[in-house]
VOGU-3710 file (C-alpha; in Angstrom, 3 decimals, decimal comma):
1> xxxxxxxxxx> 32,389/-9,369/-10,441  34,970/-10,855/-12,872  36,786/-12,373/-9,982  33,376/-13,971/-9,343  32,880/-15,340/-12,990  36,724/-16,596/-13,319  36,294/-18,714/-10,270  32,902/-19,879/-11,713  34,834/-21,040/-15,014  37,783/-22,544/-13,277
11> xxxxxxxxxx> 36,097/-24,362/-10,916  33,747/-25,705/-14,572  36,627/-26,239/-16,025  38,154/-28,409/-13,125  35,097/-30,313/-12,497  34,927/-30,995/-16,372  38,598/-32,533/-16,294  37,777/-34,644/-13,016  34,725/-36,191/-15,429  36,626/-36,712/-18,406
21> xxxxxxxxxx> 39,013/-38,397/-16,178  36,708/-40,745/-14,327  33,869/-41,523/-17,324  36,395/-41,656/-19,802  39,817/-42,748/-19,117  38,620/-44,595/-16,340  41,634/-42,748/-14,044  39,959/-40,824/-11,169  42,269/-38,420/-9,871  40,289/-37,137/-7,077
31> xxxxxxxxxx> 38,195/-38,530/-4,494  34,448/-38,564/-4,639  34,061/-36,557/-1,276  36,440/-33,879/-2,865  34,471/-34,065/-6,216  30,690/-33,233/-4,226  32,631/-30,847/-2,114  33,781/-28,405/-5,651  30,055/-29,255/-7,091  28,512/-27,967/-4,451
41> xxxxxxxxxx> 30,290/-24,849/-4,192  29,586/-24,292/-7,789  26,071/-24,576/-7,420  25,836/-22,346/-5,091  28,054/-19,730/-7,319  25,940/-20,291/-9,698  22,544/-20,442/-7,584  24,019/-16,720/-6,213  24,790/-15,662/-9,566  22,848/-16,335/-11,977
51> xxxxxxxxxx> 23,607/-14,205/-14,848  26,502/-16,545/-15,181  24,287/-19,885/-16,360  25,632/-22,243/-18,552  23,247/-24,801/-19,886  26,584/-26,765/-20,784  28,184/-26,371/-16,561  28,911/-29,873/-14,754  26,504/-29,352/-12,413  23,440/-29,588/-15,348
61> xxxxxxxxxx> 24,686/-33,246/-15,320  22,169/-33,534/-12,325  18,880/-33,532/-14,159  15,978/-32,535/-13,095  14,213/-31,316/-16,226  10,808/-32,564/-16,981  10,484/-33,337/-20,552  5,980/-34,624/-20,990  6,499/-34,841/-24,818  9,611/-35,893/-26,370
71> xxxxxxxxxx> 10,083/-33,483/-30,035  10,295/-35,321/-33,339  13,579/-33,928/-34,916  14,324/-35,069/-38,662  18,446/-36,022/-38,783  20,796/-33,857/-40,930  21,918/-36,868/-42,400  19,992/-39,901/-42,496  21,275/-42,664/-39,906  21,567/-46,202/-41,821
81> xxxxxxxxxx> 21,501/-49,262/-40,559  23,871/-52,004/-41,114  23,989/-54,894/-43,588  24,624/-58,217/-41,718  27,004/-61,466/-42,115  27,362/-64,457/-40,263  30,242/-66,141/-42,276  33,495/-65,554/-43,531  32,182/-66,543/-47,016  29,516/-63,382/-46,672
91> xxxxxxxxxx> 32,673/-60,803/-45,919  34,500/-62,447/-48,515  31,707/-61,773/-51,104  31,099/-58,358/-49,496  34,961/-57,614/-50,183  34,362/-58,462/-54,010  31,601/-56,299/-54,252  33,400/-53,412/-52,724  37,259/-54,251/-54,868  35,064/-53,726/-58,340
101> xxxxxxxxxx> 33,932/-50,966/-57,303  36,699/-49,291/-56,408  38,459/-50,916/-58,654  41,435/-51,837/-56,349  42,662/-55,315/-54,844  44,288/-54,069/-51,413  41,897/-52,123/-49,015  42,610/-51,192/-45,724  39,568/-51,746/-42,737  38,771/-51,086/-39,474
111> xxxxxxxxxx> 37,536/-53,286/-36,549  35,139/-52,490/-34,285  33,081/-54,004/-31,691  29,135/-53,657/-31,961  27,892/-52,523/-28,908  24,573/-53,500/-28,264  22,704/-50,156/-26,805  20,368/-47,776/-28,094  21,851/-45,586/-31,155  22,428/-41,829/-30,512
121> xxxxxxxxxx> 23,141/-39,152/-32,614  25,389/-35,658/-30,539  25,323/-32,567/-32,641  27,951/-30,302/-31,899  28,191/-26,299/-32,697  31,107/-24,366/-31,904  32,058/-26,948/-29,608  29,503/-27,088/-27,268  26,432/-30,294/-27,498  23,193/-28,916/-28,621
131> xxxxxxxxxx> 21,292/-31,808/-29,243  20,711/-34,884/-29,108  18,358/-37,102/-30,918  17,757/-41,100/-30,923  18,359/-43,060/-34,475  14,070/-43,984/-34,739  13,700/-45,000/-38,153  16,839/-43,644/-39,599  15,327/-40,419/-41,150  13,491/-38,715/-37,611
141> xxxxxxxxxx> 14,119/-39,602/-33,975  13,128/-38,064/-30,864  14,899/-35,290/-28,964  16,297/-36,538/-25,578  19,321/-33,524/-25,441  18,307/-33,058/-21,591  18,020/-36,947/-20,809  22,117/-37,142/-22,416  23,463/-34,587/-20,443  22,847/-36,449/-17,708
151> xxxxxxxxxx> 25,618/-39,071/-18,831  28,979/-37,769/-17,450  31,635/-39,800/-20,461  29,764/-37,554/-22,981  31,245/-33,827/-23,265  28,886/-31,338/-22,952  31,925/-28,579/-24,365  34,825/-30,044/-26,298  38,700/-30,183/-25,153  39,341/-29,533/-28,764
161> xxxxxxxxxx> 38,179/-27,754/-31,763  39,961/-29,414/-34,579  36,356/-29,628/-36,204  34,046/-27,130/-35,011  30,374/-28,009/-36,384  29,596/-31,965/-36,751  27,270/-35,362/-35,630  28,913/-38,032/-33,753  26,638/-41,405/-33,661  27,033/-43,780/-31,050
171> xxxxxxxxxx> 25,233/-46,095/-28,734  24,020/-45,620/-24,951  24,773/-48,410/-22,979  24,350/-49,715/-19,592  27,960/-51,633/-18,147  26,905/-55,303/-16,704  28,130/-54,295/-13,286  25,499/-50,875/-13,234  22,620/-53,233/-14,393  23,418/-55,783/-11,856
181> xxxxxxxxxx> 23,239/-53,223/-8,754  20,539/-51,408/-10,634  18,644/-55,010/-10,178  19,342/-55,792/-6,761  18,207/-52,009/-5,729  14,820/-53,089/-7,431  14,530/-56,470/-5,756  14,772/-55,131/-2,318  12,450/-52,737/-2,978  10,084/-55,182/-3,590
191> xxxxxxxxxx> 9,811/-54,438/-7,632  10,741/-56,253/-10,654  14,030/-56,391/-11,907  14,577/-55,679/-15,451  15,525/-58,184/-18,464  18,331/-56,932/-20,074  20,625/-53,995/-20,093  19,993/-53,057/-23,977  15,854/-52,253/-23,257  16,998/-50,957/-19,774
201> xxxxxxxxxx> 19,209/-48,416/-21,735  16,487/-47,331/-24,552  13,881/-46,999/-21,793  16,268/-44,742/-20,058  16,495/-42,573/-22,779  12,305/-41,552/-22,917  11,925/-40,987/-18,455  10,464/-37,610/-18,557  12,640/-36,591/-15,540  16,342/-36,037/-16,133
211> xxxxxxxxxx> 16,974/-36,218/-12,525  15,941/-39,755/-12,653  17,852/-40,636/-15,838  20,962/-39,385/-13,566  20,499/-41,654/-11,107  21,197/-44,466/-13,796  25,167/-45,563/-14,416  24,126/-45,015/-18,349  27,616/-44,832/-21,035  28,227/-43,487/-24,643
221> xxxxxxxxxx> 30,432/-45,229/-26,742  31,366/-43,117/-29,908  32,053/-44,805/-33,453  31,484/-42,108/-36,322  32,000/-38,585/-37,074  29,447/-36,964/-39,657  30,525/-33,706/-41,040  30,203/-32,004/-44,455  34,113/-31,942/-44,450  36,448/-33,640/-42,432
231> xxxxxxxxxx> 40,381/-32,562/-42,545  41,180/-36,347/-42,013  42,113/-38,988/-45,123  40,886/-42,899/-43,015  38,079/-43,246/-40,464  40,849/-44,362/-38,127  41,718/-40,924/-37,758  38,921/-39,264/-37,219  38,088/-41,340/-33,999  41,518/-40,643/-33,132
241> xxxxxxxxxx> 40,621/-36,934/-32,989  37,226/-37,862/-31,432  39,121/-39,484/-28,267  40,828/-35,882/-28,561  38,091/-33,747/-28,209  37,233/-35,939/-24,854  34,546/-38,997/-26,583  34,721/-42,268/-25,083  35,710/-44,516/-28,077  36,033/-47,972/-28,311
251> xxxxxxxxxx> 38,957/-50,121/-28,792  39,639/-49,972/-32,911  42,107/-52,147/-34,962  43,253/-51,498/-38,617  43,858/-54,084/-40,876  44,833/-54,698/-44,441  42,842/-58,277/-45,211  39,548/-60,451/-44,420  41,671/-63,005/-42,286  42,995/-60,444/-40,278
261> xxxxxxxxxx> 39,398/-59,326/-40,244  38,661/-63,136/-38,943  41,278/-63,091/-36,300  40,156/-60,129/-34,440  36,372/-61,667/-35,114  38,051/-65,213/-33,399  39,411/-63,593/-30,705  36,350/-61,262/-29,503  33,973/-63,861/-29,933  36,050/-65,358/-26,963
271> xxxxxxxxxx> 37,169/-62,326/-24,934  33,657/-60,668/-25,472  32,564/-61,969/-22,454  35,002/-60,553/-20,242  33,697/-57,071/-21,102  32,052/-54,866/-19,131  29,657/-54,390/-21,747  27,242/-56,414/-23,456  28,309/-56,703/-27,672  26,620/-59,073/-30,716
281> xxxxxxxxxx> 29,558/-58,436/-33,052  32,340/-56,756/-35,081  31,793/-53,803/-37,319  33,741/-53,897/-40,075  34,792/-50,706/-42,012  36,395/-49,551/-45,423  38,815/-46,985/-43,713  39,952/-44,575/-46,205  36,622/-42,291/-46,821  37,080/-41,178/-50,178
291> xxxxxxxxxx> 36,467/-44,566/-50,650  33,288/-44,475/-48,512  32,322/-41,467/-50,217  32,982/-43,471/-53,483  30,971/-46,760/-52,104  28,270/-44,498/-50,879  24,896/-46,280/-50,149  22,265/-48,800/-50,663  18,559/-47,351/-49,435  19,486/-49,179/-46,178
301> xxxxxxxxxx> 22,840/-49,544/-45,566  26,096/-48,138/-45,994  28,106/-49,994/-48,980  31,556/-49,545/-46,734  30,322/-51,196/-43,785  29,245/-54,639/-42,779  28,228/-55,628/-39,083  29,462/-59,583/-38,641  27,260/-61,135/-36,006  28,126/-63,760/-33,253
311> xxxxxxxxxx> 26,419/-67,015/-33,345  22,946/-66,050/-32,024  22,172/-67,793/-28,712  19,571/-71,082/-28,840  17,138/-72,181/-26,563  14,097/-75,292/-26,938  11,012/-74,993/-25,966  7,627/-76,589/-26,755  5,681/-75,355/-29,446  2,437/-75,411/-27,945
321> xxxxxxxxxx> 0,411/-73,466/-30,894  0,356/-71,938/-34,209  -1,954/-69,201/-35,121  -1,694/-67,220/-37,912  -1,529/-62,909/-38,368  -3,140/-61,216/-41,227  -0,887/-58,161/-42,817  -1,725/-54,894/-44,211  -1,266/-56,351/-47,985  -3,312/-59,861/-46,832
331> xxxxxxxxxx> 0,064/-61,728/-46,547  -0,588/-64,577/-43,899  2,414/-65,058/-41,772  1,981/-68,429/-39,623  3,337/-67,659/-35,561  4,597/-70,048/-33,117  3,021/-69,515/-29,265  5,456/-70,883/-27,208  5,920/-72,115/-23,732  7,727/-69,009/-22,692
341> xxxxxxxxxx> 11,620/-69,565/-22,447  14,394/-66,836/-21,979  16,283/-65,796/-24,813  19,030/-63,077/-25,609  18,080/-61,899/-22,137  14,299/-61,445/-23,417  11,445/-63,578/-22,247  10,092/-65,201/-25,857  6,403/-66,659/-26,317  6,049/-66,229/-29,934
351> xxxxxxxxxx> 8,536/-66,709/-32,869  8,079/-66,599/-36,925  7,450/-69,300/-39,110  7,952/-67,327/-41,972  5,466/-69,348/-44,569  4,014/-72,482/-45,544  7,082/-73,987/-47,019  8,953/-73,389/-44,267  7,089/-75,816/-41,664  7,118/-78,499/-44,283
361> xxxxxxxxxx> 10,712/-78,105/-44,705  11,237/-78,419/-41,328  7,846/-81,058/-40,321  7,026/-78,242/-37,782  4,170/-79,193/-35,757  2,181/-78,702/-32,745  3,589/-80,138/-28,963  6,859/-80,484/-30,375  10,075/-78,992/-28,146  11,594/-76,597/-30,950
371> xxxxxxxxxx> 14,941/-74,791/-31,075  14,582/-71,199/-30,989  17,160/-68,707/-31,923  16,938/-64,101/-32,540  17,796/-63,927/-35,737  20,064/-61,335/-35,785  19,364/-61,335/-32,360  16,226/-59,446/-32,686  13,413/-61,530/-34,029  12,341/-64,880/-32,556
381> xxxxxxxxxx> 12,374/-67,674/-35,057  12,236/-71,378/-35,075  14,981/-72,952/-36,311  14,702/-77,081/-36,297  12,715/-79,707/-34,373  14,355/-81,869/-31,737  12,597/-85,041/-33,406  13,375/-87,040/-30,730  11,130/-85,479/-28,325  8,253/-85,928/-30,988
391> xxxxxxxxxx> 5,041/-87,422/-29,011  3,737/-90,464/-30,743  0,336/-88,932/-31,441  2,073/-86,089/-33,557  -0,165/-84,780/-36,769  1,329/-83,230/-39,402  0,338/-79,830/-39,404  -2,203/-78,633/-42,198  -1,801/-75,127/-43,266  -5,178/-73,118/-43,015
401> xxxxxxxxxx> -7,038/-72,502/-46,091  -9,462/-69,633/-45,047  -8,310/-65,723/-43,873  -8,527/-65,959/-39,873  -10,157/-62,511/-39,915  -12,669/-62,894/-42,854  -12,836/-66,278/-43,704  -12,251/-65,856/-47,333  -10,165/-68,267/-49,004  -6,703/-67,908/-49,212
411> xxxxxxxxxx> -4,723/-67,829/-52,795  -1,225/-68,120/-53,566  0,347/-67,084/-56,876  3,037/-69,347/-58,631  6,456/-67,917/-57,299  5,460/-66,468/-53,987  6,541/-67,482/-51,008  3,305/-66,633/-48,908  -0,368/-66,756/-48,856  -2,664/-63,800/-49,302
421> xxxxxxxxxx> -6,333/-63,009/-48,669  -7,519/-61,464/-51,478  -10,351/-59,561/-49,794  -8,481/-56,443/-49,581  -11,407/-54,308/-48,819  -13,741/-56,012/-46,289  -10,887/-57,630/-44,464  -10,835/-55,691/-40,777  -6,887/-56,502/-40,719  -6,407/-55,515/-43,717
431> xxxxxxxxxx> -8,298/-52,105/-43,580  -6,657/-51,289/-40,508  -3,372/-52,112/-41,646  -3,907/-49,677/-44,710  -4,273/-46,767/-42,345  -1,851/-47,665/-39,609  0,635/-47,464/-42,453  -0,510/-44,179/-44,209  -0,421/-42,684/-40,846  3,180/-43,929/-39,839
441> xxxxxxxxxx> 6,285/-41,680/-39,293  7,575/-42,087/-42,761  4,901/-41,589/-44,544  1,564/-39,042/-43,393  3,211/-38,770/-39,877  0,426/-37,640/-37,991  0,636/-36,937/-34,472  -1,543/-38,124/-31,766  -2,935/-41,437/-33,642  -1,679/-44,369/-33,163
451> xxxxxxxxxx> -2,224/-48,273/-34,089  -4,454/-49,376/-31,431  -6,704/-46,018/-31,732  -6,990/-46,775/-35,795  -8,501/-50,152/-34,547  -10,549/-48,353/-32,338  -11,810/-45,831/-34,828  -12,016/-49,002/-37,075  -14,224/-51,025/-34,898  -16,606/-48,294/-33,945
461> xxxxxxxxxx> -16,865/-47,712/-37,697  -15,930/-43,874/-37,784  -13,083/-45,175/-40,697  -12,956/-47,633/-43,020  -10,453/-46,060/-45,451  -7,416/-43,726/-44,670  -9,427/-40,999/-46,817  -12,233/-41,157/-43,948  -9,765/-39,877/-41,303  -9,973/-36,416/-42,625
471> xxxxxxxxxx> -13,541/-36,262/-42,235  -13,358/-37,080/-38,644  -14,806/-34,472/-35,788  -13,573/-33,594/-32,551  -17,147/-34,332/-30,929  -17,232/-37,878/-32,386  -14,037/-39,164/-30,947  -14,290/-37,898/-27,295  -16,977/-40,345/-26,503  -14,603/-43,163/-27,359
481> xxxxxxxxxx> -13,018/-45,133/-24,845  -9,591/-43,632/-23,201  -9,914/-40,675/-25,281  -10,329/-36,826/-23,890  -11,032/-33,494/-25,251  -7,833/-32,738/-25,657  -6,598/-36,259/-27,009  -9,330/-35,639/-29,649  -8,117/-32,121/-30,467  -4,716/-33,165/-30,680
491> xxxxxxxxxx> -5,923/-35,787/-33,189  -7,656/-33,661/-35,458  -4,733/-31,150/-35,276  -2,167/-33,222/-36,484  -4,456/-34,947/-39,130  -5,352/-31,498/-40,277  -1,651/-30,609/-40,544  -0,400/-33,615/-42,214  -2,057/-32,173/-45,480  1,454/-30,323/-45,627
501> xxxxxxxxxx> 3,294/-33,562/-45,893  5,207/-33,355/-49,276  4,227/-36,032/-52,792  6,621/-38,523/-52,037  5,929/-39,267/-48,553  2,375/-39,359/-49,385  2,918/-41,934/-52,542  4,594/-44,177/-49,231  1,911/-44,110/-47,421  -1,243/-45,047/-50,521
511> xxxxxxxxxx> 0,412/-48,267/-49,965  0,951/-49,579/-53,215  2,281/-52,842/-53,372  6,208/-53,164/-53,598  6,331/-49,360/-54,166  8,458/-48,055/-50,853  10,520/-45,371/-49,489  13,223/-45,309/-51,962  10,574/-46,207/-55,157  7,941/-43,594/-54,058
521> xxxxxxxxxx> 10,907/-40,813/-54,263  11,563/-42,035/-57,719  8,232/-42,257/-59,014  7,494/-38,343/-57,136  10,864/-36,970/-59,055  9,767/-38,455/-62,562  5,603/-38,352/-62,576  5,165/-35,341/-60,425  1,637/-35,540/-59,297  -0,477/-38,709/-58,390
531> xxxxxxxxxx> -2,749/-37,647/-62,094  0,688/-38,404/-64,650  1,323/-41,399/-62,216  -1,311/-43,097/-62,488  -1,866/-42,601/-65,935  1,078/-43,889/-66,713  0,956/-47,143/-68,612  3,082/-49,944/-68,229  6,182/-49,040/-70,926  6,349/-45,778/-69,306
541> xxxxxxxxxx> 6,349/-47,183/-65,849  9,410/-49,663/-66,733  11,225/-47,119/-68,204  11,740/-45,201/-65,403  14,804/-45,763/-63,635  15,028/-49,064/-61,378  10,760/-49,546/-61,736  10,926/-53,255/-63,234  7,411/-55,589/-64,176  6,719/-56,291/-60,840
551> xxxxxxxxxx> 6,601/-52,531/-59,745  4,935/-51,286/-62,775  2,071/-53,877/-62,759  1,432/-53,200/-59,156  1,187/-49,800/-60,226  -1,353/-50,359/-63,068  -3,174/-52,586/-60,616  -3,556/-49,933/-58,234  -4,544/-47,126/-61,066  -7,443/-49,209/-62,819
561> xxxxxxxxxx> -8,989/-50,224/-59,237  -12,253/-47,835/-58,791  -11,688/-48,197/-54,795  -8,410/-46,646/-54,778  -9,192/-43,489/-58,082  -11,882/-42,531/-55,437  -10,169/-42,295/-52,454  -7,659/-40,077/-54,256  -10,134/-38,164/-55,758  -11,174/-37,524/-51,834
571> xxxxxxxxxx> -7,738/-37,078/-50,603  -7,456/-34,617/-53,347  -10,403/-32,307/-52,321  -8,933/-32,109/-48,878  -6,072/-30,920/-49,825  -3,759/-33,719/-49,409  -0,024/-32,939/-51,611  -0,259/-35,288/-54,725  1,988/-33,547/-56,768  5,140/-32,390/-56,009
581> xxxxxxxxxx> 5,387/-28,369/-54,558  6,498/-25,384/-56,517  9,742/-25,190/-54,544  10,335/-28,876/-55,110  9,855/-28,569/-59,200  11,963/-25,140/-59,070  14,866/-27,347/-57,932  14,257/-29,606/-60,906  15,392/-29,465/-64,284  15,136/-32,001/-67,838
591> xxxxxxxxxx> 18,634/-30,578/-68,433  20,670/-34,078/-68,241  17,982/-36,678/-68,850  19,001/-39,710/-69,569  22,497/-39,279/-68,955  24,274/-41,659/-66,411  27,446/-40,233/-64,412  30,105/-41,974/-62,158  31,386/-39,327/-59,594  34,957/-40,366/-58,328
601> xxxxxxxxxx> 37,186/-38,291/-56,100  37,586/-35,820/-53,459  35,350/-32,242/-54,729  35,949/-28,635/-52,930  32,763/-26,703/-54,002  30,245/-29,402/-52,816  29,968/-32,537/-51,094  29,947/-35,787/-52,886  26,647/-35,802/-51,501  25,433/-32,401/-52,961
611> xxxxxxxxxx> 27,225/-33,191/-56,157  25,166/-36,429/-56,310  22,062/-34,964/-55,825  22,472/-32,357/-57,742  23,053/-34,432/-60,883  19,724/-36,179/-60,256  17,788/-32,860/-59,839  18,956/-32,086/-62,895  17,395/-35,462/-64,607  20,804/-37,473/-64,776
621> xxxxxxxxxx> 20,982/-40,675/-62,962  23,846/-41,310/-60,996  26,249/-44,865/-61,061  28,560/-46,526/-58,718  30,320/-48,143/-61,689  31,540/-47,103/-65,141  30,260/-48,885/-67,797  29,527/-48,199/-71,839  26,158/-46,580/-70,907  28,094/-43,939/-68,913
631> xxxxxxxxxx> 27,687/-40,452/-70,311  30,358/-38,412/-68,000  32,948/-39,213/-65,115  33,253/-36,192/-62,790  36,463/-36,557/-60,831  37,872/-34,773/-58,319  41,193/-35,632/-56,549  42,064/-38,526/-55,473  40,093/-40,210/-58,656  40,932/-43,681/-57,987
641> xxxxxxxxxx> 43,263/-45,108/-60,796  41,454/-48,066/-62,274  38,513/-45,908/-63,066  40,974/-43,210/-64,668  42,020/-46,140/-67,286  38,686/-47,689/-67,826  37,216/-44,426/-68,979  40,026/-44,087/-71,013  39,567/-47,667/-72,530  35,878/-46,304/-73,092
651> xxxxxxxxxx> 36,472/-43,188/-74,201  34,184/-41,710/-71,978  34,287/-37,689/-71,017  36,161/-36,731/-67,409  34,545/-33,446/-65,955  36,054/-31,299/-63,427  33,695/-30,167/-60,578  33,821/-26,461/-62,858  33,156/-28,298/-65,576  30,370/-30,193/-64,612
661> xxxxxx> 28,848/-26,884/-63,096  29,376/-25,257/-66,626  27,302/-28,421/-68,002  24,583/-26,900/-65,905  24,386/-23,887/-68,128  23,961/-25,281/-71,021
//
């Protein structure tokens, strides 16, 4: 039998290399006869023996599992998105920002191309792929492990172990030349061919049958490593071990300035079109990550990394309408309907006008041909007016005055950009908008509802509030349209278990004006329960850390409003979380309130990460910079030099990672 089992694993093993070789090096070194011929046999090895499965074997590259309903997984570690620059005067300023932090004048980046696909994240344990989830909104995505192992460049069991647990983000992609054949096979079979590789690529990712997903020439290109320790000093490096380990990685250059930067920008934004793939930029990267552990991040983006986008392509078209959408806070947003032209590979009817200011700016009115361009190469918007295709019995356009849902008048405070109807509770827009955002991943998360069925429950008036949807029974939402027993049940279900969802999450979703992800976390940590909050009175509110006027008085706003103590009241009796849990408080102490610390350095007990968070648990606040409000500098090695001196010019206290933890115990 173990004559059986070695001949299983060699012929793995060999069938592994022959895929690494093709997918990833691009050097077949055996013919694709040969390579059916050894697949087969193993197959039928392992068909004959099947005590010897591995869910990690070439031939599970086939597909051919049926996934119905595709798992919401929450990441490890959150996946950011990218700030975005479209000049050399935006990396320039980018670069200051990033030299006074660190203090230094001479940092050393990395150049990447940014491949436009759909963004994966590959965990790895023990060397071996155990899941894979898609990016979603950065903090949850859906698990589509058995869709990836269909694609043959990424390694379903390493080549090499350097680092044995760790996340590898990258994006799926779909070469030009695949797409192309992929679109001829559809036109001769009498279908539709698709637009554009990027969708094409996403939409591969949710088919619930693998085997299908296989059929598909679908890539991974690999650009970051995520681990809670890394035995490498520069980003560089890492990838280099990631090509190691068998990853497809792009082509990256390192570079010690912003016009070397400029000249590999210069010369892609030429030669990108020769590639096999389809890219919108350059990723630029600080390389050395103690200083990306020192940068850290914004609550979007990564501090050490900036995406630099090519000139977005432009089309004209003729405006041929403007109507005008109602959002969940009232804000009117005006639309252009457009005689449809292709864009970006997209087929675009409707692009932003952002506000009123903006088509007076530009004298944007209907039946004129407009210039169109995806900013960032994502949303539609108008850009200019080609004035010499104006007809002669052009009007200038009058901005409406009334709500196009409610007809109540519009009002616009001094200072904002937009118009708002005020009628926040009888507007149907407005009172669906509410809900569709309480029950949206990030904040109540509530499975099996989704926007259009909120209208529906909306319109047949079962819900006018988001506190109404826990009052909702099975036997009144089967007789709605599209809906079935078990669509109902699933309904209830997942509105009966989003009572679990934890404070801050739940703060999101209320809604408050200007109070978001990163605000509601704050006010959680420092109020506690939903009673302190909103009891709170202005000075307190402003004194918590980053809650300015405009925050606090939204707050206030939403406290003394009779509509909104009412439906927390309700939320309250059915057992919604507004106040934080006992595990959550547990984790919590006052011990270093008010104190502000600068972490600098490489730490061997926890993670910069860890070390950060702990310091807030504790009550401290944590700053990039050192300044005379700083309390404490824990450094660790590698502390970077300028901040050694300018604590010393301030006199301020440096704490060892012991020390700090001995701070603790005070």
């Amino acid at each position: 039998m173990s004559t059986i089992l070695d001949k299983i694993k060699a012929l793995r093993e060999e069938l592994s290399q022959h895929n690494y070789n093709y997918y990833v090096l691009d050097n077949a070194t055996i013919s694709d006869y040969d390579f059916d011929v050894k697949l087969v046999a193993l197959q039928q090895l392992e068909e004959q023996y099947p005590e010897f499965f591995d869910a990690n074997s070439p031939t599970q590259r086939v597909g051919g599992e049926i996934t119905k309903n595709f798992k919401t997984v929450t990441h490890k570690n959150r996946m950011y998105s990218l700030d975005n620059s479209y000049s050399k005067d935006d990396l320039l300023d980018w670069e200051k920002r990033i030299q006074k932090m660190l203090g230094v004048e001479q940092i050393e980046y990395t150049c990447e191309l940014k491949y436009d696909g759909a963004s994966i994240n590959l965990t790895y344990e023990n060397g071996k792929l155990i899941k894979a989830v898609t990016r979603g909104d950065g903090f949850q995505g859906d698990d589509v492990t058995a869709n990836i192992k269909t694609i043959r460049s990424i390694p379903l069991k390493l080549k090499d172990n350097t680092i044995v647990d760790f996340e590898i983000r990258g994006e799926i992609i779909l070469p030009l030349d695949g797409f192309i054949k992929m679109n001829e096979e559809r036109v001769e079979a009498g279908e539709d061919p698709y637009k554009n590789p990027r969708n094409t690529a996403s939409g591969s990712l949710k088919l619930q049958d693998s085997a299908e997903v296989a059929k598909r020439p679908l890539d991974c290109l690999l650009y970051q490593i995520v681990a809670d320790r890394l035995p490498f000093k520069t980003h560089y490096k890492t990838l280099e071990e990631a090509k190691k380990m068998g990853f497809k990685v792009p082509a990256i250059k390192v570079v010690n300035s912003i016009d070397a930067v400029f000249n590999f920008i210069n010369h892609w934004d030429v030669e990108r079109h020769n590639l096999p793939y389809e890219t919108d930029g350059v990723v630029i990267k600080v390389n050395s990550l103690a200083y990306q552990d020192e940068l850290g991040y914004t609550s979007k983006a990564p501090r050490w990394a900036i995406a630099y986008k090519f000139k977005a392509e432009q089309k004209s078209t003729v405006l041929e309408s403007i109507s005008y959408q109602v959002g969940r806070t009232g804000a009117i947003t005006p639309v252009a309907n457009l005689e449809p032209v292709e864009l970006a590979g997209t087929i675009v009817k409707r692009a932003s006008l952002h506000n009123a200011d903006q088509i007076e700016k530009l004298d944007i009115r209907v039946n004129d041909t407009v210039f169109v361009e995806k900013g960032g190469e994502i949303i539609p918007k108008v850009i200019g007016v080609d004035l010499t295709k104006r007809p002669n019995n052009s009007v200038p356009t009058q901005y409406i005055t009334n709500c196009p849902d409610c007809g109540t008048p519009l009002v616009r405070k001094e200072g904002d950009a937009k118009h708002y109807c005020p009628n926040e509770y009888g507007c149907p827009t407005q009172i669906a908008g509410r809900i569709q955002h309480f029950i949206s991943r990030k904040a109540m998360d509530i499975d099996g509802l989704g926007a259009e069925t909120v209208t529906l429950l909306c319109k047949e008036g079962l819900i006018t509030n988001y506190a109404d949807l826990y009052e909702l029974k099975v036997e009144q939402i089967i007789p709605l349209e599209r809906m079935a027993e078990k669509s109902a049940e699933n309904m209830i279900r997942g509105i009966e278990l989003s009572k679990q969802i934890p404070f801050e999450k739940v703060l999101f979703g209320l809604g408050i004006r200007f109070v978001g992800e990163t605000v509601a976390k704050k006010l959680a940590k420092h109020f506690k329960s939903i009673d302190k909050l909103m009891q709170a009175s202005f000075e307190e509110l402003i004194a918590v850390d980053e809650i300015g006027d405009r925050i606090a008085q939204s707050i206030v706003d939403f406290s003394n409003d009779l509509v909104n103590i009412q439906l927390v009241d309700r939320l309250k009796s059915y057992g919604v979380q507004l106040q934080l849990s006992a595990e959550a408080l547990e984790n919590q102490t006052d011990t270093l309130q008010g104190k502000i610390f600068v972490v600098s350095g490489v730490f061997t007990k926890m993670t910069r990460n860890e070390l950060k968070k702990s310091i807030e648990d504790n009550g401290g606040k944590v700053s990039s910079s050192i300044s005379k409000k700083t309390n404490y500098i824990i450094a660790g090695d590698n502390m970077g030099p300028s901040k050694k001196v300018k604590a010393e010019e301030l006199k301020i206290p440096i704490l060892s990672e012991d020390e700090y933890l001995e701070l603790l115990k005070v």
